[in-house]
C-alpha positions as CSV (number, residue, x, y, z in Angstrom):
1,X,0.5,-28.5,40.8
2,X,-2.4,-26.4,41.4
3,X,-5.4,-26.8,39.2
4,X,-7.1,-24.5,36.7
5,X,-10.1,-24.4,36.5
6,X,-11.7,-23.3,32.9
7,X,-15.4,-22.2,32.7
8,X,-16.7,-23.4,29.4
9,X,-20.7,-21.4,30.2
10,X,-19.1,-18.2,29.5
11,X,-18.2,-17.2,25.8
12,X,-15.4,-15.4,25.2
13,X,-15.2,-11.7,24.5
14,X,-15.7,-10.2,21.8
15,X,-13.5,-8.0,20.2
16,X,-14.9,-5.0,18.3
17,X,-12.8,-4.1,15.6
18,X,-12.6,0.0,14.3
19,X,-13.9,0.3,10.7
20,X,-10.5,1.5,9.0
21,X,-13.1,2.9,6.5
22,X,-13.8,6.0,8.0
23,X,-10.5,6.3,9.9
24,X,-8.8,9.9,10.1
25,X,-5.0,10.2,10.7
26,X,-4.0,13.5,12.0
27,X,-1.3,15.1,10.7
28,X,0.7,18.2,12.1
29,X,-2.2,20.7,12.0
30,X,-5.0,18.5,9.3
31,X,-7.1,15.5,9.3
32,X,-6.8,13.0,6.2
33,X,-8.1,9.7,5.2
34,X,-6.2,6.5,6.0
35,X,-6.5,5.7,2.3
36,X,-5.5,9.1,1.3
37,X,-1.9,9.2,3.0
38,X,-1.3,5.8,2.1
39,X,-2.4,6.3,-1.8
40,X,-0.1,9.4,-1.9
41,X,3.3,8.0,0.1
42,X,3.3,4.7,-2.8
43,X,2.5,7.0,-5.2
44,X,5.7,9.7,-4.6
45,X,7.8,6.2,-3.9
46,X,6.6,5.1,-7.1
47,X,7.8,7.9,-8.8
48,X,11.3,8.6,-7.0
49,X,12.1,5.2,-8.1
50,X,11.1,6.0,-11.8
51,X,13.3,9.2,-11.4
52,X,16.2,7.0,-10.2
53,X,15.9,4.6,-13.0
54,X,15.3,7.2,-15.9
55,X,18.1,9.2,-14.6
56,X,21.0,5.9,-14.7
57,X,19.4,5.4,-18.0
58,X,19.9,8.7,-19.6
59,X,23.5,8.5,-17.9
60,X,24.6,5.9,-19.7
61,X,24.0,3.0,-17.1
62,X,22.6,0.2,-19.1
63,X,22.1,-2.5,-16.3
64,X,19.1,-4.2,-16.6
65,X,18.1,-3.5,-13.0
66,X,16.8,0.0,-13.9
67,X,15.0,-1.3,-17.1
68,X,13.0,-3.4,-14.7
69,X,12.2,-1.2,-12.0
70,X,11.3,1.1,-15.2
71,X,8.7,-1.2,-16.2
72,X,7.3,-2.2,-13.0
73,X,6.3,0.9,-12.0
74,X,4.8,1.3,-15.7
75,X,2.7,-1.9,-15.1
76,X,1.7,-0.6,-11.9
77,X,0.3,2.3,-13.2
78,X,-1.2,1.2,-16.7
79,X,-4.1,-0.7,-16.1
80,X,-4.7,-4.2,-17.3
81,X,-6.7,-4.9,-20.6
82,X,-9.9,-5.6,-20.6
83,X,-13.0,-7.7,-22.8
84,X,-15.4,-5.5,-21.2
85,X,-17.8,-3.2,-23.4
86,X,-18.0,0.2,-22.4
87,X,-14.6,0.9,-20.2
């Protein structure tokens, strides 16, 4: 067996990591924040699955699956109280 031999005098490389703060994503023919797309694709989920539940609701469906997808996307979107003066 051959051996290795490790030199401890040199420090390993740094990696540099890319600030995801100002990243831009390109899409078909426009630039847009990382933050933006990713803000807007939960958002539109968020409100197909409130579509789908309101819509097995009004039909009729009374399962208690769609009551709580109802309310979690609520509780996503209403924002927690607060003892805070002045918000």
């Amino acid at each position: 067996m051959a051996e290795q031999k490790i030199d401890i005098a040199e420090p390993p490389p740094v990696l540099e990591r890319q600030s995801s703060l100002n990243e831009n994503w390109q899409i078909c023919c426009s630039g847009s924040s990382s933050h933006f797309i990713k803000y807007a694709a939960q958002v539109l989920v968020c409100f197909a699955v409130l579509i789908f539940s309101l819509v097995n609701i009004s039909l009729g469906h009374n399962d208690p699956v769609y009551w709580s997808l109802l309310m979690l996307i609520v509780g996503v979107f209403v924002p927690a109280p607060s003892l805070k003066k002045g918000q």
